[in-house]
C-alpha positions in Angstrom: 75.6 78.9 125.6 76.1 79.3 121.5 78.7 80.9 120.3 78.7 81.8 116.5 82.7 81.7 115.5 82.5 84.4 112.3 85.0 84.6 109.8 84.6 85.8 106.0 81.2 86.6 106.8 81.1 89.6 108.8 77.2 90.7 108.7 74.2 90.6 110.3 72.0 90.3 108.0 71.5 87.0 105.9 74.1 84.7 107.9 73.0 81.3 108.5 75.1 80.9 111.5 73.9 83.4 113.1 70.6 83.5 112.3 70.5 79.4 113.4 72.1 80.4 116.9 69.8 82.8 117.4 67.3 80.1 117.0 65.5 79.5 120.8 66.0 81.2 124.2 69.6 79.7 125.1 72.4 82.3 125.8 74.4 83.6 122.3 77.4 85.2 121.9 79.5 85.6 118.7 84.0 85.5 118.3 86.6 86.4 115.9 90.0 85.4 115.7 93.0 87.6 114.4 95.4 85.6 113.2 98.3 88.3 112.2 100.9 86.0 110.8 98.9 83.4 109.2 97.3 86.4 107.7 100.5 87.5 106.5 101.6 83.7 105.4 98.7 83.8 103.4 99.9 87.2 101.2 96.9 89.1 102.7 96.8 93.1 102.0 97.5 95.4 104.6 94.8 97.6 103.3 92.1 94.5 103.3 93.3 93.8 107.4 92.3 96.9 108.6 89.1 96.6 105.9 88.4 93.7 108.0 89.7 94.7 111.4 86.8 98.1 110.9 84.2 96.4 110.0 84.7 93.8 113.0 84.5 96.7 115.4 81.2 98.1 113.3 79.9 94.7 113.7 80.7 94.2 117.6 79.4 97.5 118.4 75.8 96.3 116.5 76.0 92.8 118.1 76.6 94.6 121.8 73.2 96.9 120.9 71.6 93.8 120.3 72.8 92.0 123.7 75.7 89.9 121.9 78.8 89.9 123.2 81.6 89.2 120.4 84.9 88.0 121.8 88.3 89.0 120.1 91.0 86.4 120.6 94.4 86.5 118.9 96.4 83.7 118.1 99.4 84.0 115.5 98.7 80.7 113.1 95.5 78.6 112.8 97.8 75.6 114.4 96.8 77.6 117.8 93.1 77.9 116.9 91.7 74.6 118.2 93.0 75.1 121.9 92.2 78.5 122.6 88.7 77.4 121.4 88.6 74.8 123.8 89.6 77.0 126.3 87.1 80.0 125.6 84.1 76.8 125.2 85.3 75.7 129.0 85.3 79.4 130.5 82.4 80.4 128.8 80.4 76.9 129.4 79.5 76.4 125.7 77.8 74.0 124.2 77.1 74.6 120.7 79.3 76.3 117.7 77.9 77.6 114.7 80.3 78.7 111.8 79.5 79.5 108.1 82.2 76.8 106.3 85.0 78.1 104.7 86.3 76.7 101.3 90.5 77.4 101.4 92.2 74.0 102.3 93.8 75.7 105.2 91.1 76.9 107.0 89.0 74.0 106.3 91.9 71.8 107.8 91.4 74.1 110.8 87.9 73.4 111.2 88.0 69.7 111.4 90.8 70.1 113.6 88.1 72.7 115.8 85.4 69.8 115.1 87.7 67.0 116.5 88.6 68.7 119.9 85.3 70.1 120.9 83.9 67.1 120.4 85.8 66.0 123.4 84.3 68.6 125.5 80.7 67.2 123.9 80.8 70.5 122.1 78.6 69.9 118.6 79.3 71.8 116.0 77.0 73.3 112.8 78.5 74.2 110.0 76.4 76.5 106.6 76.9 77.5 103.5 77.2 81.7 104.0 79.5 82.2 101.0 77.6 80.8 97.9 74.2 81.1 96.1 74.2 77.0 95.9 77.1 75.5 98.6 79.6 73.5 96.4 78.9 70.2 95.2 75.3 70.9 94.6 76.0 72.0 90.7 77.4 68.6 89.2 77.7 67.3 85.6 75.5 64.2 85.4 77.9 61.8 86.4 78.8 63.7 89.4 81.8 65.5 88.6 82.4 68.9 88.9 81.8 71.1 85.7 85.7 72.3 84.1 84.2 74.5 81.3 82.4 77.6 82.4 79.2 78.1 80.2 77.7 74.5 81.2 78.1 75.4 84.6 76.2 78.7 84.5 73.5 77.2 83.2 73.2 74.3 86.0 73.9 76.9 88.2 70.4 78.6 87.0 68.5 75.4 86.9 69.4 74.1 90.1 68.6 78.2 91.4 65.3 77.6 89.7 64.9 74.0 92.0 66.2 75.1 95.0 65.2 78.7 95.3 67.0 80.4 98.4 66.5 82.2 101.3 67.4 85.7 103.1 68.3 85.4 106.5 66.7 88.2 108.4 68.9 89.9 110.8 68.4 88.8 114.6 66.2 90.5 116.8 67.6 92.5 120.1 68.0 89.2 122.4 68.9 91.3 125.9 69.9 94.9 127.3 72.7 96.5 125.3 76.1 95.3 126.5 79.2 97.9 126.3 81.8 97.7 123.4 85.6 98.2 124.0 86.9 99.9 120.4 89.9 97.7 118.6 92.1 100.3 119.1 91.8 100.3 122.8 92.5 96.7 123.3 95.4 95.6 125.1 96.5 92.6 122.0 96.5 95.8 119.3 100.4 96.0 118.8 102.3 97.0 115.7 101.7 93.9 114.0 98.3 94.9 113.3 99.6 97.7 111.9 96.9 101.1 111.7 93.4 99.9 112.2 91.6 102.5 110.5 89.8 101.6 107.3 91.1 103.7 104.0 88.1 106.3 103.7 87.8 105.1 100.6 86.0 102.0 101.4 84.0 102.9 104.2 82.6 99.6 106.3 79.0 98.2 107.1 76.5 96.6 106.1 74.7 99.8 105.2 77.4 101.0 102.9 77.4 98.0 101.1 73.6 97.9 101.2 73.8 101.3 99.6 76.7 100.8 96.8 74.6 97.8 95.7 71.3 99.6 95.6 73.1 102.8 93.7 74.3 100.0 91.0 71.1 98.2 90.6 69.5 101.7 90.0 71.9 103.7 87.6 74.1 100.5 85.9 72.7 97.0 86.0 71.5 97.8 82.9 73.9 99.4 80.7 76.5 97.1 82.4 76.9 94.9 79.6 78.3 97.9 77.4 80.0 99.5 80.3 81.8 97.6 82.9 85.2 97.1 80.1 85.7 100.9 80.7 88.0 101.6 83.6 87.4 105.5 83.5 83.2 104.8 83.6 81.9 103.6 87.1 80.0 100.6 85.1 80.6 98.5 87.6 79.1 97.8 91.5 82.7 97.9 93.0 81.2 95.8 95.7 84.2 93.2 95.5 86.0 94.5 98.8 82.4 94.1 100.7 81.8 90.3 98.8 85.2 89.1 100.1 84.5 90.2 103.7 81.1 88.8 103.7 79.6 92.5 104.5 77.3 91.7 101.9 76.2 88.1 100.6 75.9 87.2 97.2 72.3 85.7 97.8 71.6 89.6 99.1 73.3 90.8 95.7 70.8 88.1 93.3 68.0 89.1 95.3 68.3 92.5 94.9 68.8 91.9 91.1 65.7 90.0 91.1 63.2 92.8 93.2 65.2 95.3 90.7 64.1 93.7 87.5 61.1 91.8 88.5 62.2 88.3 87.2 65.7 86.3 87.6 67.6 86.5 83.9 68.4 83.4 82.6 69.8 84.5 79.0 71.9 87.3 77.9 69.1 88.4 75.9 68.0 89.7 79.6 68.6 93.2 80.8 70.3 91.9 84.0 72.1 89.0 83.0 75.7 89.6 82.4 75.7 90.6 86.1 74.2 87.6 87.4 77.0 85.5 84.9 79.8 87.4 86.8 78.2 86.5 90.3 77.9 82.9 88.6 81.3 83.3 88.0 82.1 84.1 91.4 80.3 80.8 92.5 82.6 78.2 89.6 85.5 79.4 91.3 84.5 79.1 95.0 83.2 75.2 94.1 85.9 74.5 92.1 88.3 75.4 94.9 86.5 73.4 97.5 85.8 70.5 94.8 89.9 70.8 93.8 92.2 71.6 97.2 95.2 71.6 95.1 94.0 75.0 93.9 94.8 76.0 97.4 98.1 74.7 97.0 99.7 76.7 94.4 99.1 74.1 91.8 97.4 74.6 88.2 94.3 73.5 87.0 95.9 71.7 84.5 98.6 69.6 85.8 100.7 69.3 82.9 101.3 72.9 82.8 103.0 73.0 86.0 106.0 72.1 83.0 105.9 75.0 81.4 109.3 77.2 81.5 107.9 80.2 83.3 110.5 83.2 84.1 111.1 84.5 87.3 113.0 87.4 86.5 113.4 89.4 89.3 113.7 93.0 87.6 111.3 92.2 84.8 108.6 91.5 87.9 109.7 94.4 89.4 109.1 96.8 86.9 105.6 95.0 86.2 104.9 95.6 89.7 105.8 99.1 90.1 103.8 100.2 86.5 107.4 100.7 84.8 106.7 98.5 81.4 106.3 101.3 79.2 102.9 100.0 78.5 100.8 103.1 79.5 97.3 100.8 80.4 99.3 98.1 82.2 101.3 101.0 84.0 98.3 102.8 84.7 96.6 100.0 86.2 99.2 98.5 88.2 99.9 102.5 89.7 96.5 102.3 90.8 96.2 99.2 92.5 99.7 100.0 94.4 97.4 103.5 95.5 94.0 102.2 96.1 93.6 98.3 96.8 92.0 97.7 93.7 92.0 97.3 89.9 89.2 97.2 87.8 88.4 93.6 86.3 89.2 94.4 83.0 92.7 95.8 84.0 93.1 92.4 85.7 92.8 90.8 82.5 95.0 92.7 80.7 97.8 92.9 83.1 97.9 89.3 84.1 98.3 89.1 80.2 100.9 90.8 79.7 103.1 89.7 83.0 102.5 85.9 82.0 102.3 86.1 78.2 104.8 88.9 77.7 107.1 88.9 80.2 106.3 84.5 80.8 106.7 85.1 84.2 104.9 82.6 86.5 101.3 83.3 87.1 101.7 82.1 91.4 103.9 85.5 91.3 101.1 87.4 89.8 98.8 86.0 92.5 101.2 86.5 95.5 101.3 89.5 94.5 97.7 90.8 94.2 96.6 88.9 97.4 99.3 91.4 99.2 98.0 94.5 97.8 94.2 93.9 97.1 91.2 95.1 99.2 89.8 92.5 97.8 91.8 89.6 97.6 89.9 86.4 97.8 91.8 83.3 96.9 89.2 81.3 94.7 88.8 84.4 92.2 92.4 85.6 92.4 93.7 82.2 91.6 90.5 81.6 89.2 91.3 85.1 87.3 95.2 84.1 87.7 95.0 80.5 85.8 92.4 81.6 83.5 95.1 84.6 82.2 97.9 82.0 82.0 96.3 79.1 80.6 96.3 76.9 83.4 93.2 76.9 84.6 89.6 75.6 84.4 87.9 77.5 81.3 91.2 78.8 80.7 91.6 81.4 78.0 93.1 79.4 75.3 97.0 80.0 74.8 96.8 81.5 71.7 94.7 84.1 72.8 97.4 86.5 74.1 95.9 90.2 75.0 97.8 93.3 72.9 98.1 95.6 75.6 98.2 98.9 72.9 95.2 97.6 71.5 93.4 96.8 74.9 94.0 100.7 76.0 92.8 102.2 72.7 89.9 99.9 73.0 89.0 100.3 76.7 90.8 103.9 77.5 89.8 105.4 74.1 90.8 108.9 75.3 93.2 108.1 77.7 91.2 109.2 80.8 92.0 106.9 83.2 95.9 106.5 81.9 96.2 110.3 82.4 94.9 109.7 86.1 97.4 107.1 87.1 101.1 107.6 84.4 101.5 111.5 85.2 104.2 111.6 82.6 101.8 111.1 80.3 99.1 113.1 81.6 100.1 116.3 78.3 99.9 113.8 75.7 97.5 114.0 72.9 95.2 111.4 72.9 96.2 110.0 69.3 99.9 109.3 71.1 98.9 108.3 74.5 99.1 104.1 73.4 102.4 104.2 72.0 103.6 107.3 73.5 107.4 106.5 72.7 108.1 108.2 69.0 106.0 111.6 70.2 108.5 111.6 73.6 111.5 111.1 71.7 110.6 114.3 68.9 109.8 116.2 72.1 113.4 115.2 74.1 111.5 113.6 76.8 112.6 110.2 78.7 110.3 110.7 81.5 108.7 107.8 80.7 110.3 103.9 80.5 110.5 102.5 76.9 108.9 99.2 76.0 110.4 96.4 78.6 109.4 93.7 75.5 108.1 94.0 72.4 104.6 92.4 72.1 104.7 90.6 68.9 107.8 88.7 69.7 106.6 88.2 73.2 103.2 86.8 72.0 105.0 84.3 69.2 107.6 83.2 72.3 103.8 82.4 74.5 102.1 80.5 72.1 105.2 78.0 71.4 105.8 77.5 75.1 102.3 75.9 75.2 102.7 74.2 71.9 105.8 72.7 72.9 104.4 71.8 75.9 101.5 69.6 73.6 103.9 68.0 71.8 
């Protein structure tokens, strides 16, 4: 028998390990693993477990229809992976695993670990690339070293596209009569650690729901993306993120999609298209980087002599930052939302990883902890990518001078205050020429509804820049 072990790649459609088990006549049946307190070790949202725990039922009651049994085992911590393995190999005489490889240090530990006890059972073991475009360590400066600086990487990233083309796995066909499916909710290991396993209705799963949020992008905002997707109160943007992270949807679906849509592959920002593509691109210089650099795993910067720098960790200051109590309407708004839904808009990520390690000059790692344990999303090589690029740690970093003005990024982004009103309900009867720096127009009116500025930004900003230039000298 094959059994295909699937992980952050729970689809049918365009999975090389699936689609390479499928391969022949022998017997194939698929597993996932629940792994509740490593899950929890490693920050991940309650709202993206049940995202994930959903879409695995979705996806065992398709693979039952097509004659694919998927097995559910639970183990607490990876350290328990390798055995019960073994033991489901032994009772279920298998011979072959296929996995798509993972990229975090942890898991990838795990999986040579797997690799080193099946092979005493003579157990062989395929591993694919199902999370990239291009599998790391295929885009490489010329001496063979990964690329640190963003813009040359993009455009190796197109050129060896161009050279290597790529291909969508087709879904399998029916392989037997349709075997019955026991729901998640009805299994015996469901317990309170789980926690509810119904998906928010906001983010619906499958395939076809990520099939259709891609399709409705490509149609009405691929092309006016460029001048929309700052704007956190215009649906510029695919929101496809939660579905990318889960591996609902690949990202070879997404640039092929983007490809039928426009009839060519942009290479330039001169192309309708493009800016798109360079945020999938982005997506891909994180995952390599992370493989290419395990320390990125391991709470570490990019740049190692920033791990010097005299970061705060203030306690109430985070707290406040956390809860959307700065007195900074856009970062309050933002942060409010994200504490709601599971997810912030990428421009809001800029700005309020500015302002908690630039302002406030608390450590970025909090930053990340704490959007791993409250995104839908959360996905370690972009959180920590977005994270250290904010800070000035990372690769491509933003330089340290360049500290966001979180007034100036709302009356830029949030012109009229549309999605501040949504999220800071104190503010929701301002006028819009107050709604920035609402403080002077509450105090004429008696108010104190609303939290005064925890810092001011100027000083803030000069306190920044000489932490970094001290750290040069």
């Amino acid at each position: 028998m094959k059994l295909v072990w699937l992980r952050n790649d729970l689809r049918l459609a365009d999975n090389p390990a699936l689609r390479h088990a499928c391969a022949g006549d022998e017997q194939v049946a698929a597993l996932f693993i629940i792994p509740p307190t490593q899950w929890r070790q490693h920050k991940m949202a309650p709202i993206r477990q049940r995202f994930m725990l959903a879409q695995v039922d979705e996806l065992g009651r398709e693979l039952a229809a097509l004659g694919i049994l998927l097995h559910l085992l639970r183990v607490e911590t990876f350290a328990e992976v390798p055995a019960v393995l073994a033991d489901l190999c032994r009772e279920q005489g298998v011979t072959q695993l296929y996995a798509n490889q993972a990229i975090e240090i942890d898991e990838q530990r795990r999986d040579h670990a797997v690799s080193a006890v099946l092979a005493e059972l003579a157990v062989s073991c395929h591993w694919f690339n199902g999370c990239c475009v291009l599998p790391p360590g295929r885009v490489l400066t010329g001496s063979g070293e990964m690329f640190k600086v963003f813009t040359p990487f993009s455009r190796a990233w197109l050129k060896a596209l161009d050279e290597d083309g790529f291909v969508i796995h087709r879904a399998p066909a029916r392989r037997g009569e349709p075997l019955p499916w026991l729901p998640l909710a009805e299994r015996d290991f469901v317990d309170a650690a789980l926690g509810e396993l119904t998906a928010d209705p906001r983010w619906p799963v499958g395939e076809a729901e990520a099939s259709r949020r891609l399709n409705d992008f490509l149609e009405q905002a691929v092309l006016d993306y460029g001048e929309t997707r700052d704007f956190p109160a215009i649906a510029g943007t695919s929101v496809l993120s939660p579905y990318l992270a889960a591996g609902i949807i690949s990202p070879r679906q997404c640039v092929a999609a983007l490809q039928q849509r426009l009839g060519y592959r942009p290479q330039s920002k001169a192309q309708p298209g493009f800016v798109w593509l360079n945020e999938l691109i982005w997506r891909e210089f994180y995952r390599h980087l992370l493989v290419l650099i395990p320390t990125l795993s391991m709470n570490r910067p990019f740049k190692p002599e920033t791990a010097a720098l005299p970061w705060s960790w203030d306690p109430d200051a985070f707290a406040a930052w956390c809860e959307g109590r700065t007195g900074y309407p856009i970062v309050d708004a933002a942060m409010r939302c994200l504490n709601t839904t599971g997810w912030m808009h990428n421009r809001l990520r800029m700005i309020v990883a500015s302002f908690l390690t630039k302002d406030l000059h608390i450590h970025w790692r909090l930053g990340e902890d704490y959007f791993m344990s409250r995104l839908i999303d959360g996905d370690l090589a972009a959180n920590n990518g977005g994270w250290q690029w904010a800070a000035g740690t990372g690769a491509d970093a933003a330089p340290y001078f360049r500290v966001f003005n979180p007034t100036t990024q709302g009356q830029r982004f949030d012109p009229q205050g549309e999605f501040i009103r949504t999220w800071v309900s104190e503010l929701a009867d301002l006028p819009a020429a107050y709604l920035h720096q609402p403080h002077d127009w509450l105090r004429l009116k008696g108010r104190h509804d609303y939290p005064a500025p925890m810092v001011d930004h100027a000083v803030a900003r000069v306190r920044a820049i000489e932490m970094f230039r001290a750290l040069e000298k």
